[in-house]
N, C-alpha and C positions, 0 to 999 in steps of 0.2 A: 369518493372511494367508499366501497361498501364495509361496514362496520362488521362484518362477518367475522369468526374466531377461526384463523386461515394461518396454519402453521406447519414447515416442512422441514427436516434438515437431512443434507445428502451427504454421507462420503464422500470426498474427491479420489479418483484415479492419478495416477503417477503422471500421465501426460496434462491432466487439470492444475497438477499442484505445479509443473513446470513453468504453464502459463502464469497464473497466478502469483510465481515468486517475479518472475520475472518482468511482469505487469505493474502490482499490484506494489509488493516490498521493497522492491529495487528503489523506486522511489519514495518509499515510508522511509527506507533507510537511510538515503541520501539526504533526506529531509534532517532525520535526529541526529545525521553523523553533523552537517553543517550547523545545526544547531547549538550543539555541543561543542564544536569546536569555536565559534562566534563565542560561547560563554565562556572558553577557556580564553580566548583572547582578551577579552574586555576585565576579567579579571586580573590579568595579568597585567593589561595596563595602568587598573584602578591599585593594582600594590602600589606598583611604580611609582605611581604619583602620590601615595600615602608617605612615601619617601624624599620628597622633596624638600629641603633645608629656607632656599631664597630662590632669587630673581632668575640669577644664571642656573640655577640646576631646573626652574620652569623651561627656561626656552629650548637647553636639551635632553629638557624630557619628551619636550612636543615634536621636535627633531626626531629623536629614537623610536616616540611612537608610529610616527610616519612611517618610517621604514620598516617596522614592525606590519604597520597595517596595509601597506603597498607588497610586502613579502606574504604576508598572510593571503592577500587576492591572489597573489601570482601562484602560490603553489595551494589552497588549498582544494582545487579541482580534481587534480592530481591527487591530493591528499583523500578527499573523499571519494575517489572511484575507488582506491587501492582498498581501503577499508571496506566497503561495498564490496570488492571483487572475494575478499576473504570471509565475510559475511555469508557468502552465497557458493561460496567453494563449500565451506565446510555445511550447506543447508545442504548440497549435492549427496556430499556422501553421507549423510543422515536420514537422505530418502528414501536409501537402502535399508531401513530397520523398519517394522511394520509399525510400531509402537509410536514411531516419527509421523507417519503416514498418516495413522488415524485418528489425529490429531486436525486434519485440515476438515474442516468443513462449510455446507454453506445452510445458513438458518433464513428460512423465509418466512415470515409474519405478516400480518395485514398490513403492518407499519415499514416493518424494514427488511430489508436482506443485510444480512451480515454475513462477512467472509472471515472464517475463522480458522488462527494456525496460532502454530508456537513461535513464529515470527510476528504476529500483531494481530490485530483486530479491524475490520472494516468496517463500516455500516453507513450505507445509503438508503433514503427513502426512496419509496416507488413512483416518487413526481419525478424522481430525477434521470427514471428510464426512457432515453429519445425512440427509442426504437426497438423490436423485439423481432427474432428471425430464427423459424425452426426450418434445417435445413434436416439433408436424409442422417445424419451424423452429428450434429450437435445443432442446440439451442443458445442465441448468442443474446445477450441485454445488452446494448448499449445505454452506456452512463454519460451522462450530457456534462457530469461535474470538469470543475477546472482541468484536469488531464485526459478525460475523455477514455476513459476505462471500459473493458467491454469484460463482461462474465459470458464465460463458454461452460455450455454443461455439455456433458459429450450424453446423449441418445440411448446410444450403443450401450453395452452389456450395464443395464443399469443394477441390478443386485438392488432390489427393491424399491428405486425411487420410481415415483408417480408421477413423472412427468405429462399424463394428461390434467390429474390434477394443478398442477402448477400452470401448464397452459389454459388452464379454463378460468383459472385465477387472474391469470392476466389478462386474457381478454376479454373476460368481465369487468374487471375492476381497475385496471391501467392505460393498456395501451391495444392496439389490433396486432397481432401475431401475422407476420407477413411468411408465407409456407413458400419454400422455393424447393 
């Protein structure tokens, strides 16, 4: 890749920031909620067992934890979409305020693109783009990463991004730009 000093960052539009919650966060979030909740679990086991006296109270603690942790698989699915679904309810009606808005954006460097919001942070390197496709209305990256994530920049009323320059960036420095 060329070592050039190659740096862009764009506004997203309301229909970008749509995709991108729902792409991109949706599953950042199911990721922390599940996370979180495994460590609220396993703590809650590790008291338990800090509590243990003798022999009989080990075998139904290992008992309790079972059920504990055979209850925890069964509903925490359930448990993390619901937290998710409230997660992204309330990212809806925050989209509505500009201040919410202008907060999304996307940073492109020689090194990385980063997806940035007040929901998290992204960043992929530009080895990890499988493919690149500027259509009459938006420009699509596909990310080859373990979920297979695709960044949409929409064409259309760009409000000063340089979208040739970002395409002449890539197809110098990354991958062939496929024009349909």
């Amino acid at each position: 890749m060329n070592t050039t000093n190659f740096s862009m960052e764009f506004e997203l539009n309301v229909s970008e920031i749509r995709k991108l919650n729902k792409m991109y966060f949706e599953n950042l979030y199911k990721q922390r909620v599940l996370i979180f909740s495994t460590i609220m679990l396993f703590s809650l086991i590790l008291f338990d067992f800090l509590e243990i006296d003798d022999n009989n109270d080990f075998f139904q603690w290992v008992i309790k934890s079972l059920i504990i942790i055979v209850c925890f698989l069964l509903i925490q699915y359930s448990f993390v979409e619901t937290i998710c679904n409230i997660i992204f309810k309330a990212s809806q009606k925050l989209l509505r305020s500009d201040k919410f808005i202008s907060k999304y954006k996307f940073n492109f460097t020689n090194s990385l693109i980063c997806v940035h919001s007040p929901l998290g942070e992204i960043k992929h390197k530009w080895n990890t783009i499988e493919k690149a496709i500027l259509t009459k209305d938006f420009f699509f990256l596909y990310i080859k990463e373990r979920n297979a994530y695709i960044i949409s920049i929409s064409t259309k009323n760009t409000k000063g991004r340089d979208i040739e320059k970002l395409l002449e960036f890539i197809e110098n420095n990354v991958t062939h730009v496929i024009k349909t």
